[in-house]
N, C-alpha and C positions, 0 to 999 in steps of 0.2 A: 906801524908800516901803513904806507897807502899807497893806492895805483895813483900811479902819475895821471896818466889821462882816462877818469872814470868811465867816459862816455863809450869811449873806442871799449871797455873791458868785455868780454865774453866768455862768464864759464865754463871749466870743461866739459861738463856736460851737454853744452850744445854744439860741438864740433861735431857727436856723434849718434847714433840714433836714438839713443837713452830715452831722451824724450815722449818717442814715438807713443808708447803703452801711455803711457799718464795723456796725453793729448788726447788719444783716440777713447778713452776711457771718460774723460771727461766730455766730449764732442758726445759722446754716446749718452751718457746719461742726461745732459741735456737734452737733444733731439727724443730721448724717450719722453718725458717730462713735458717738455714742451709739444710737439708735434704729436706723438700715436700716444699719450695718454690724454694730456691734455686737460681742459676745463677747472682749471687755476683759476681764483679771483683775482690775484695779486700774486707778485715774483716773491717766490721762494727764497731762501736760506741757500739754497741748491742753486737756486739759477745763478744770485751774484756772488756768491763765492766760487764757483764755475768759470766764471767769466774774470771774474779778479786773475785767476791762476793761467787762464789761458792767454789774459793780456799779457800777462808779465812773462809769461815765455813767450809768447809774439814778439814781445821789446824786445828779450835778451839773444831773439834767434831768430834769423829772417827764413831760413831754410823748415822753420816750424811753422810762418805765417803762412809762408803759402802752402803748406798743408791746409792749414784751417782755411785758408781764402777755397782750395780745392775741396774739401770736402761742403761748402757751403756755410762756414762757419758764420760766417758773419749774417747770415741769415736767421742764425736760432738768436741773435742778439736783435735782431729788426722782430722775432716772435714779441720778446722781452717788450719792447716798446711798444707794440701794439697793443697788449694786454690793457685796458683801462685802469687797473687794479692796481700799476706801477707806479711804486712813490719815487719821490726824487731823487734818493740815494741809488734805487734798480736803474732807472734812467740816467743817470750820469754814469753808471759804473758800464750800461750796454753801451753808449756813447763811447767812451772811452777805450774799450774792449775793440770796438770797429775801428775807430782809430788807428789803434794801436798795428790793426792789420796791414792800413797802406801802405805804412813802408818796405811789405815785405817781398813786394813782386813789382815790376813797370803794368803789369796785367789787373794791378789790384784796382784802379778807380774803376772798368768797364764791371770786375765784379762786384764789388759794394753799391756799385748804383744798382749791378742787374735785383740786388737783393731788395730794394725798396729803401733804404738808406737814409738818403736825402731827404723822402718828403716825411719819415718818421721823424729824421733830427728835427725839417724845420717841424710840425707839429710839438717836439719837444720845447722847443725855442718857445711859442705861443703859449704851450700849456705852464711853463713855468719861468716866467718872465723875471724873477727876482733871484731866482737862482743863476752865480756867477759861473759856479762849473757846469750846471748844465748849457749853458748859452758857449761857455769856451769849447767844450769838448761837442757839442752841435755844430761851429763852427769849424774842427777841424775835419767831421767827419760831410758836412758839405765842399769840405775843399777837397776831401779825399775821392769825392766823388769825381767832382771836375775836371780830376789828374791835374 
């Protein structure tokens, strides 16, 4: 059996608040980690599997993204990029992660830029020139800026 139209599919689980605890749990341990503890060399095990699960419910639910665009989420993803310590898989995977948030509100480019966004992507773009995801997924999250 298969869904006819994959794209359009939405879990039942995101019609309803289910979500909320897992989001806020994960938003949490991040912002700890990153923000009031702090002093990482390099992104964590924690940071991008964090950020893996938070995309993926961003895609599967828009009413989830713009939690995360309101609670600042896309911000502990611009921490991720700032870290010097971040290799290319942490970078493409916060890339991605912010992405993954525009679509989830018409309000979401004014927040992704207010977060510093843009000039971490393009800095991503320059620091790693050879990498195709990171250059695709910088590109979407400078578009996402610009509404």
């Amino acid at each position: 059996m298969s869904i006819a139209a994959p794209t359009l599919f939405v879990p039942a689980w995101a019609h309803s608040r289910k979500p909320d605890t897992t989001v806020d749990a994960l938003i949490e341990a991040l912002r700890r980690s990153l923000v009031h503890v702090g002093g990482h060399m390099v992104a964590q095990a924690l940071h991008t599997s964090a950020l893996r699960a938070l995309g993926t419910v961003a895609h599967l639910s828009r009413s989830q993204a713009q939690r995360m665009l309101a609670v600042k989420g896309a911000d502990l993803a611009v921490a991720v990029l700032r870290h010097d310590g971040s290799d290319e898989e942490a970078v493409s995977i916060a890339l991605w992660y912010i992405a993954e948030l525009a679509p989830g509100s018409p309000f979401s480019p004014k927040a992704i830029a207010v977060s510093g966004a843009e000039a971490v992507a393009r800095s991503a773009m320059s620091k790693y020139p050879w990498s195709q995801r990171v250059q695709v997924e910088a590109e979407r999250v400078i578009r996402a800026c610009q509404g």
